[in-house]
C-alpha positions as CSV (number, residue, x, y, z in Angstrom):
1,X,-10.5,-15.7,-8.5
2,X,-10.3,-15.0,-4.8
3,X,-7.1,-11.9,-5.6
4,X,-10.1,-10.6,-8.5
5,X,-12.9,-10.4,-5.5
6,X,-10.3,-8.6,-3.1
7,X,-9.4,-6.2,-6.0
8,X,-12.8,-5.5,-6.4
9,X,-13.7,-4.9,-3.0
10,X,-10.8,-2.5,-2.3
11,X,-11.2,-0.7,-5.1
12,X,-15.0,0.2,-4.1
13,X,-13.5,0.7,-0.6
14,X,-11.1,2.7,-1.9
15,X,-13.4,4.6,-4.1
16,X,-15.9,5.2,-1.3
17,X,-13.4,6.7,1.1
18,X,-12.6,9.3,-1.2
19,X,-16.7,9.7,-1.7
20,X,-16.6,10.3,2.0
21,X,-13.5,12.3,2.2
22,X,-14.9,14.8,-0.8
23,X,-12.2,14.1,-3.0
24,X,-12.3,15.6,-6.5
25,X,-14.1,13.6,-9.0
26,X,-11.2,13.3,-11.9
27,X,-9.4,11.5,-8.7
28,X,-11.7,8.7,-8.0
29,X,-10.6,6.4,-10.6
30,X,-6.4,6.9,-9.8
31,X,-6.9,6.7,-6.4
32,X,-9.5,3.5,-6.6
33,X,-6.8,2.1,-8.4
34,X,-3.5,2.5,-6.2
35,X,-5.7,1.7,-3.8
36,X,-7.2,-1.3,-4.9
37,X,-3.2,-2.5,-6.3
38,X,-1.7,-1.7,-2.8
39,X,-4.6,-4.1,-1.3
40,X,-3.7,-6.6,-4.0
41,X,-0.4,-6.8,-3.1
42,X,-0.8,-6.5,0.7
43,X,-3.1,-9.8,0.0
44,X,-0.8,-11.7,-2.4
45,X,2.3,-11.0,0.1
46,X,0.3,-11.8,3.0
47,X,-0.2,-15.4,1.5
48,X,3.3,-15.6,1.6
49,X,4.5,-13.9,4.9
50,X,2.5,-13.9,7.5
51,X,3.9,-11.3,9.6
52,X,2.8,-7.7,10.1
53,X,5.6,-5.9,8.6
54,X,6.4,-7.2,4.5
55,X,2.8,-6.9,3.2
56,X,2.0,-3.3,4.4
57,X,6.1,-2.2,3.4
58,X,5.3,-3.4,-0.4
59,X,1.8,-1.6,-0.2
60,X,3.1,1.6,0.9
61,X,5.5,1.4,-1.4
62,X,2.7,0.8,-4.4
63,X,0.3,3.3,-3.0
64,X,3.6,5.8,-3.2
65,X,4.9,5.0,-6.7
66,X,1.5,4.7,-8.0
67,X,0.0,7.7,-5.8
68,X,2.6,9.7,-7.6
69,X,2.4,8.7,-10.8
70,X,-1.0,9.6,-10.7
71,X,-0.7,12.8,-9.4
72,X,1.7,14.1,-11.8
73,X,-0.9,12.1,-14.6
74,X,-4.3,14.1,-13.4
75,X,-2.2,17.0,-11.6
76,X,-3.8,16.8,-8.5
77,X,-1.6,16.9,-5.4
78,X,-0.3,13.4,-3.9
79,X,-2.3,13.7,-0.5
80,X,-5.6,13.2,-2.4
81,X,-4.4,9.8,-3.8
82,X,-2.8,8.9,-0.5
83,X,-5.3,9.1,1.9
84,X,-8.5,7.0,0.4
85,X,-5.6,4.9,-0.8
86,X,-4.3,3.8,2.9
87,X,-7.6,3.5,4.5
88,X,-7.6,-0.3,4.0
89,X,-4.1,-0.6,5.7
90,X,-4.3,1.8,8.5
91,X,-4.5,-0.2,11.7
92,X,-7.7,1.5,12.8
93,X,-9.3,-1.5,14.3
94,X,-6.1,-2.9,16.1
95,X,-5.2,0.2,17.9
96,X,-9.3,0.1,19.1
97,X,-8.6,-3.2,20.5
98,X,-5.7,-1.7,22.6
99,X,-7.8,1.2,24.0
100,X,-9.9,-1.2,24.5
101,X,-7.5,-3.8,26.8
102,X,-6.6,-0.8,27.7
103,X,-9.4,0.8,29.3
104,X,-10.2,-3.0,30.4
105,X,-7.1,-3.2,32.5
106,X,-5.7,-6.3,30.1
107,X,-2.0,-4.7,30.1
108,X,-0.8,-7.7,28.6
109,X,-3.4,-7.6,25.4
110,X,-2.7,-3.7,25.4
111,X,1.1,-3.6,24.9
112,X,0.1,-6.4,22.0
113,X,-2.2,-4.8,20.7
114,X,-0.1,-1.1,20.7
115,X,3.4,-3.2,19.6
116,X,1.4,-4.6,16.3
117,X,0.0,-0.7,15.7
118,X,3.0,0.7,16.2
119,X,4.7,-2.1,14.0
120,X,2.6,-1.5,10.9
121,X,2.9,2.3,10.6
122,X,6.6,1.8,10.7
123,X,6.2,-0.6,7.9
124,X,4.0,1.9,6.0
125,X,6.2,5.1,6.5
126,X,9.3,3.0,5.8
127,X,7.5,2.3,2.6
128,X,6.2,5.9,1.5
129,X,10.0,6.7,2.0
130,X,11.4,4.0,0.0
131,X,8.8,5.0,-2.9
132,X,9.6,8.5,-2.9
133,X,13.0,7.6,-3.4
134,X,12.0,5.4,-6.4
135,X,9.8,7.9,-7.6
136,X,12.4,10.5,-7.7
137,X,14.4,8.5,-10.0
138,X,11.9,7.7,-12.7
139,X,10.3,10.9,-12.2
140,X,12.5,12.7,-15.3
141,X,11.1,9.9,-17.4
142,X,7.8,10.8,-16.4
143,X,8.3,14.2,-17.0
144,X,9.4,13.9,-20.7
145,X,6.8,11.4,-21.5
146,X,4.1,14.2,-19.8
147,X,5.6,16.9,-21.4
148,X,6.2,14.9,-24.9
149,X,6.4,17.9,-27.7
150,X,3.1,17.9,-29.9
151,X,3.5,18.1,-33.7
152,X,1.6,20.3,-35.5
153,X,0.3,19.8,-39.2
């Protein structure tokens, strides 16, 4: 029940973000979704490693598989199902607590803080690359299903 709630609540996150970020309308509903799955995952592997680096690799790498599925579906570049997509993993409110220490004079909590923010968007780009790579091997099977010949009467 609790993995349904979180699914919910990312994908209205998700959906939201791209609200904000004036993303076209046919794009809401992919990008809610990769969104939303990415988050699902992140959760479900965080339950089983706690660690900064395995849940936001296997999100990446869903936001980028599905990201691009999607925008060969709805033919909409990738960018505009990446970006509401990540705004639930992007370590916005870690690398605030380093300024923070930071400013603060904590250099202790700082390099922490900076080390973990640093650590997770080497997770994430390590991910987008190993998804692109996945993508461009299924991609031809995407294609031809796309591109399927129509019969006429």
């Amino acid at each position: 029940m609790h993995v349904l709630v979180e699914f919910i609540v990312s994908l209205a996150s998700t959906v939201g973000f791209g609200l904000i970020t004036n993303i076209p309308r046919r794009s809401l509903l992919p990008a809610g979704i990769t969104g939303s799955m990415a988050w699902t995952v992140y959760y479900l592997v965080l339950q089983v490693n706690h660690g900064l680096i395995l849940p936001n690799f296997f999100a990446a790498i869903v936001i980028g598989i599905l990201g691009n599925i999607s925008a060969v579906l709805f033919k909409v570049p990738v960018n505009i199902i990446y970006v509401p997509s990540l705004v639930s993993l992007v370590p916005g409110g870690i690398l605030y607590l380093g300024m923070r220490s930071f400013t603060l004079g904590q250099e202790s909590h700082t390099s922490e803080y900076l080390f973990n923010t640093l650590t997770i968007a080497i997770a994430l780009a390590v991910g987008f690359v190993v998804a692109e790579v996945i993508f461009y091997r299924i991609k031809p099977l995407l294609m031809k299903l796309v591109q399927a010949p129509k019969t006429s009467d």
